[in-house]
N, CA, C and O of each residue as an XYZ file, in Angstrom:
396
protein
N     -36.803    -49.871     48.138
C     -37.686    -50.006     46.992
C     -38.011    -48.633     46.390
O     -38.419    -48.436     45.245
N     -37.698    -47.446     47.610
C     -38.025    -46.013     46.553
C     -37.386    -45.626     46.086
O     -37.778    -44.658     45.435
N     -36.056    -45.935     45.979
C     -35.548    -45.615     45.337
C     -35.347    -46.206     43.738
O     -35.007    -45.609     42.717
N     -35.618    -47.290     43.913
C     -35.874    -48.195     42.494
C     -36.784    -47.492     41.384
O     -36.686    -47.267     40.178
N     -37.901    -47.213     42.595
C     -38.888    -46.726     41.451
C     -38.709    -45.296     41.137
O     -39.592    -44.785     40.449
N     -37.490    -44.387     41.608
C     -37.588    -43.221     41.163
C     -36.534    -43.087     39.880
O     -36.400    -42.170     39.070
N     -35.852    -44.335     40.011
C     -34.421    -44.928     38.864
C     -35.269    -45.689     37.555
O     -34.755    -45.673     36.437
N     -36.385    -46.245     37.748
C     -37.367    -46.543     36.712
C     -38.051    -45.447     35.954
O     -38.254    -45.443     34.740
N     -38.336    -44.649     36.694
C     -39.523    -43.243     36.201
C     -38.292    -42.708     35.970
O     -37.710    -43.291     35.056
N     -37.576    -41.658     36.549
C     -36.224    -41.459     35.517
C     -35.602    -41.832     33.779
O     -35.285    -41.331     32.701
N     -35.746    -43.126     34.562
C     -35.252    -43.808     33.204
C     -36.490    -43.738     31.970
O     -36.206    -43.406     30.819
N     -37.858    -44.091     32.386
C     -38.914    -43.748     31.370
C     -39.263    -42.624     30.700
O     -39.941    -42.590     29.673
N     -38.687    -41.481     31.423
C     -38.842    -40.148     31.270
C     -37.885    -40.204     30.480
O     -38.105    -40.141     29.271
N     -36.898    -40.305     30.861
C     -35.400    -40.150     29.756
C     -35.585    -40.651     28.270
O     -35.076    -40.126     27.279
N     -36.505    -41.897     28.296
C     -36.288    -42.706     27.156
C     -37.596    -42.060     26.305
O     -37.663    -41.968     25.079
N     -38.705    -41.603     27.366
C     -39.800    -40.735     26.153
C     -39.514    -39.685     25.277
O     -39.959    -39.464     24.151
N     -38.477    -38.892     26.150
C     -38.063    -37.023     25.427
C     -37.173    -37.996     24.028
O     -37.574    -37.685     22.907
N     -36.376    -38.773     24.059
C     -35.699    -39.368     23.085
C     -36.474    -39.951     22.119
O     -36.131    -40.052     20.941
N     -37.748    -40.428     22.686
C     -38.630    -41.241     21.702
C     -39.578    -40.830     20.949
O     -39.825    -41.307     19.842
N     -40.190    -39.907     21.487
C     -41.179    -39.396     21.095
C     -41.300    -38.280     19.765
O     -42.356    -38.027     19.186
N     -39.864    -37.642     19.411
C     -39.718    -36.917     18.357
C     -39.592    -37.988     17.405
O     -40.140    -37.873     16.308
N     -38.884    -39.094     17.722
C     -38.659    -39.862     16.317
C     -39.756    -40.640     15.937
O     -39.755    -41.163     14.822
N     -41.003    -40.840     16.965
C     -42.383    -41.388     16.356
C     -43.082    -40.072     15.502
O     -43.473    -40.087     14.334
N     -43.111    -38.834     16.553
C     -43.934    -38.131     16.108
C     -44.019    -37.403     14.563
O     -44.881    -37.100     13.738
N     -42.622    -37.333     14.724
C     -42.178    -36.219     13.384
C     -41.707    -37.537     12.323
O     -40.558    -37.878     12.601
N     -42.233    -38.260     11.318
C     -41.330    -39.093     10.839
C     -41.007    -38.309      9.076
O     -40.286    -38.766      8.190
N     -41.588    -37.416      9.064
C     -41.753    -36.768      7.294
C     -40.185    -35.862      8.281
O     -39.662    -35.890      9.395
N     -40.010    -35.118      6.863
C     -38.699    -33.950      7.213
C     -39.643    -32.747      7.204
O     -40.521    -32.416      6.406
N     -39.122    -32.105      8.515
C     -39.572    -31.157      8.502
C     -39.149    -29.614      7.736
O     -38.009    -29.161      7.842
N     -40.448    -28.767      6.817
C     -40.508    -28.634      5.772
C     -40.497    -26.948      6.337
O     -39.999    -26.065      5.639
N     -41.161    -26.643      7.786
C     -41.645    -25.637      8.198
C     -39.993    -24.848      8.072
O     -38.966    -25.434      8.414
N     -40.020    -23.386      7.498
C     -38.677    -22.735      8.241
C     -38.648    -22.216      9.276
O     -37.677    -22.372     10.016
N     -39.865    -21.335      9.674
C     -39.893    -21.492     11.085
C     -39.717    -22.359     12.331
O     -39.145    -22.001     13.361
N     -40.337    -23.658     12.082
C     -39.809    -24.582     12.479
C     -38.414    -25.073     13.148
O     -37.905    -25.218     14.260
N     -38.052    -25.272     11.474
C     -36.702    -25.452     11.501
C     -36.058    -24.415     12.145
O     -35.039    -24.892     12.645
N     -36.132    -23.355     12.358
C     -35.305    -22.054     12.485
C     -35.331    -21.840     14.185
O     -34.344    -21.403     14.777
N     -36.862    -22.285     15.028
C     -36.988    -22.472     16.131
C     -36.096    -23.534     16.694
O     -35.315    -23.308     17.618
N     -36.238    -24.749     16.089
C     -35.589    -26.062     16.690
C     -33.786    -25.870     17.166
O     -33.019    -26.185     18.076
N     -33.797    -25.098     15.786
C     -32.253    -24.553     15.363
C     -31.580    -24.150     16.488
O     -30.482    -24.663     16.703
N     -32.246    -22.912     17.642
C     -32.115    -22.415     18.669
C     -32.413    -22.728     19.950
O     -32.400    -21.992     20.937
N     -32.748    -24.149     19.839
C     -33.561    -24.890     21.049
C     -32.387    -25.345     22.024
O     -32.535    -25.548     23.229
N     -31.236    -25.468     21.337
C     -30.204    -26.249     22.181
C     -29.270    -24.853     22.951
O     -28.795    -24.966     24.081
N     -29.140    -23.662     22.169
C     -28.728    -22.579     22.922
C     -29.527    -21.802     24.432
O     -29.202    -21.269     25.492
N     -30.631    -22.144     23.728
C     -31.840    -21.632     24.541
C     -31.646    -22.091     25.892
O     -31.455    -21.359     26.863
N     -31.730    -23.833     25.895
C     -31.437    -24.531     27.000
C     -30.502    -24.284     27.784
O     -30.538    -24.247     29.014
N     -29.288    -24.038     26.801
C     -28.130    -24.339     27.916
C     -27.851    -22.419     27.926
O     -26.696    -22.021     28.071
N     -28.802    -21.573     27.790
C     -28.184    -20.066     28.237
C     -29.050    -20.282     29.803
O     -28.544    -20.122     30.913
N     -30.319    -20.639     29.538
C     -31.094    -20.826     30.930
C     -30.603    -21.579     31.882
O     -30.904    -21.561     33.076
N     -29.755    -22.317     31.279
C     -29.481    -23.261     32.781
C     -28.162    -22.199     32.890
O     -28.360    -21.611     33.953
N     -27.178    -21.788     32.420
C     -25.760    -21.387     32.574
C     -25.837    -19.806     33.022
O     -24.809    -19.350     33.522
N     -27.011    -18.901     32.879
C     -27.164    -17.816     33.328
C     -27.277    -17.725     35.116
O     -26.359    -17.434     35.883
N     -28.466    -18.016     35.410
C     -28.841    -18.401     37.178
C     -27.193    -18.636     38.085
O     -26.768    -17.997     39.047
N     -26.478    -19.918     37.249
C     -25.575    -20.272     38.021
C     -24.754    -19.606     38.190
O     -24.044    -19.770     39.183
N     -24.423    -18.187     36.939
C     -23.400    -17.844     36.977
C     -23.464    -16.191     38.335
O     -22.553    -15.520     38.821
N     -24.832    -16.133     38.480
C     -24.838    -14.802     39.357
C     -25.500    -15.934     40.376
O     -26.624    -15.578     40.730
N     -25.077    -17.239     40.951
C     -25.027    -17.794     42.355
C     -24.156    -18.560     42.531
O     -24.234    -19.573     43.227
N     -23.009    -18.101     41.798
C     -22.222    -19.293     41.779
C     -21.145    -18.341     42.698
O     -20.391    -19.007     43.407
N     -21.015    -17.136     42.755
C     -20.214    -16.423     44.238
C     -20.819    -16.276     45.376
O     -21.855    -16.841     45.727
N     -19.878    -15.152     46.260
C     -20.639    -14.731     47.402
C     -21.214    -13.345     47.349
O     -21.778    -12.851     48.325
N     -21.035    -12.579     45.946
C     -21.321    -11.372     45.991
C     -21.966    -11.712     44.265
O     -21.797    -12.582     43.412
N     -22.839    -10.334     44.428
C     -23.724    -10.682     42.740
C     -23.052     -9.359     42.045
O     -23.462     -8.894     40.981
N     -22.002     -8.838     42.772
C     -20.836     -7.826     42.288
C     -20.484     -8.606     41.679
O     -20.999     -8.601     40.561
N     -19.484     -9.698     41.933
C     -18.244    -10.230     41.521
C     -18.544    -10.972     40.304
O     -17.810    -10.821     39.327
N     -19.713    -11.891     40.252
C     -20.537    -12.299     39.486
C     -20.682    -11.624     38.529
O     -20.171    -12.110     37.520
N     -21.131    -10.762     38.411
C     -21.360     -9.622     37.768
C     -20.059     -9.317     36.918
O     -19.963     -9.580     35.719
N     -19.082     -8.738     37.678
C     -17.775     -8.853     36.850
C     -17.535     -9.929     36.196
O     -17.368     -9.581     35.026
N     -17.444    -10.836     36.274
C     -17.005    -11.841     35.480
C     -17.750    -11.996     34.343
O     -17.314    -12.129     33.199
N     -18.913    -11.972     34.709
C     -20.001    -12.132     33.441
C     -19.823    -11.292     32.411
O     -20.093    -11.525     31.233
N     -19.347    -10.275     32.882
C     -19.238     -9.184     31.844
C     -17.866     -8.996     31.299
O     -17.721     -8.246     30.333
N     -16.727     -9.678     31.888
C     -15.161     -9.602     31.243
C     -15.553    -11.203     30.046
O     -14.848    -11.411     29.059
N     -16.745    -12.126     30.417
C     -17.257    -13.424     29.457
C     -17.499    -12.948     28.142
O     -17.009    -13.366     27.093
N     -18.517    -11.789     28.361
C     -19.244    -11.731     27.462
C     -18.290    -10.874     26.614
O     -18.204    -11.262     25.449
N     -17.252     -9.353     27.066
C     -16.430     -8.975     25.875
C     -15.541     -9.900     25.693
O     -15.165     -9.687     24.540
N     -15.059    -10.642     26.023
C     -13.678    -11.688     25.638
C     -14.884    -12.856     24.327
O     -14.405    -13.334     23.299
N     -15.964    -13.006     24.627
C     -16.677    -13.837     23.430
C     -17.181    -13.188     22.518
O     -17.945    -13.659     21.676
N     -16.779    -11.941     22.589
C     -17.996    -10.638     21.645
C     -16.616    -11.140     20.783
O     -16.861    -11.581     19.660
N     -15.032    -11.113     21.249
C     -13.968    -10.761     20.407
C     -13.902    -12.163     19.907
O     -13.633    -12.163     18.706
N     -14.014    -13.060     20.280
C     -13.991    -14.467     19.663
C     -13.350    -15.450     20.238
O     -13.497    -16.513     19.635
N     -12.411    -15.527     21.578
C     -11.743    -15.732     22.420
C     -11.879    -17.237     22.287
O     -12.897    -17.629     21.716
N     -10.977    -18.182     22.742
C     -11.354    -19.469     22.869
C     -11.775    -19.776     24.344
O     -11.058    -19.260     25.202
N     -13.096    -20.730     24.878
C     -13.534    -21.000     25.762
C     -12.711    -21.541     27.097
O     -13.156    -21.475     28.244
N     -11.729    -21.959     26.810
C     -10.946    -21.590     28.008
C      -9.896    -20.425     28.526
O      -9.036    -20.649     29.377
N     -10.068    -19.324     27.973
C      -9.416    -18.189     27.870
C     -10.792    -17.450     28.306
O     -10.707    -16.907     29.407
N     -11.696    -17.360     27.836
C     -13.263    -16.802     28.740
C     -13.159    -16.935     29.930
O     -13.217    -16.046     30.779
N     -12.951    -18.393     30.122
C     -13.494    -19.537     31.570
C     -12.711    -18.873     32.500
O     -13.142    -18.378     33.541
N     -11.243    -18.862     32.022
C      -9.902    -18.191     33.000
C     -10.233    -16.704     33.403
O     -10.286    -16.268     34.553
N     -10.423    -16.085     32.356
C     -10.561    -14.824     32.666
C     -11.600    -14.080     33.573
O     -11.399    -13.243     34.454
N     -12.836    -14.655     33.078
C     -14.157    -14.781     33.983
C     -14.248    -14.993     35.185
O     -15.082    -14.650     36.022
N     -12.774    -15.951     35.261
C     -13.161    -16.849     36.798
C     -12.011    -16.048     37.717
O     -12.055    -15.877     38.936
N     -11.023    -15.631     36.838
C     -10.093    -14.574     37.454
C     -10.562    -13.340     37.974
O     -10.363    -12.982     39.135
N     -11.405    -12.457     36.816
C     -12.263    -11.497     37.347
C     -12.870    -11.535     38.539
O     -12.602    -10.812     39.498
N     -13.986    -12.681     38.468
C     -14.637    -12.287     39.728
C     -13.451    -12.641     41.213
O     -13.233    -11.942     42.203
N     -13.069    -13.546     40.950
C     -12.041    -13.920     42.060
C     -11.126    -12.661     42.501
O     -10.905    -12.534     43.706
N     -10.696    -11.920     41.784
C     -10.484    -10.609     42.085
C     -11.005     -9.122     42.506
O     -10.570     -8.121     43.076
N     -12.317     -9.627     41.820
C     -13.459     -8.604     42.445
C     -13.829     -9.068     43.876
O     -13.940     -8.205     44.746
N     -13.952     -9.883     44.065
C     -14.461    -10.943     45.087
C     -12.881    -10.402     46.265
O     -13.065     -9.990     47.411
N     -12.323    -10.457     46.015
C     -11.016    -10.127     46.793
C     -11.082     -8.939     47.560
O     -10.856     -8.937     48.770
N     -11.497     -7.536     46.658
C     -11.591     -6.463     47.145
C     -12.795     -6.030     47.785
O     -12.927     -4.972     48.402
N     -13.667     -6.911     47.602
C     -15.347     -6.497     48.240
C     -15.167     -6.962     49.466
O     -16.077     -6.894     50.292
């Protein structure tokens, strides 16, 4: 049964974050700030969740480290996201080799 009720509250939670902007806000929003905040809300999210993982996602915060940083010039140049992913993941795997 506890588990039922943690698949219910889940699910209520899920269905409020979805619900609750489309009661609350029903005019268009007019603010540019606003708008300009909201704009950045979805990067925001997913840099916070994708940062943490990426310096615990080895065994060294070297290697990590390398990779993060062969990510970030290969996206400074415009690279396509699986050419980052490879390279990133090659880096540290190679840093990771020699440590």
């Amino acid at each position: 049964m506890k588990i039922y009720s943690y698949i219910i509250l889940m699910a209520v939670t899920t269905y409020l974050i979805r619900m609750l902007p489309l009661v609350l806000f029903q005019k268009p929003i007019k603010s540019l700030f606003l708008k300009s905040f909201l704009y950045y809300v979805p990067y925001t999210c997913l840099t916070v969740m994708t940062i943490p993982a990426i310096f615990t996602s080895t065994a060294s915060v070297i290697s990590a480290t390398v990779g993060f940083i062969v990510a970030v010039i290969l996206g400074f140049y415009r690279k396509s996201l699986p050419v980052v992913a490879a390279f990133a993941c090659l880096a540290a795997f190679i840093t990771e080799r020699f440590l």
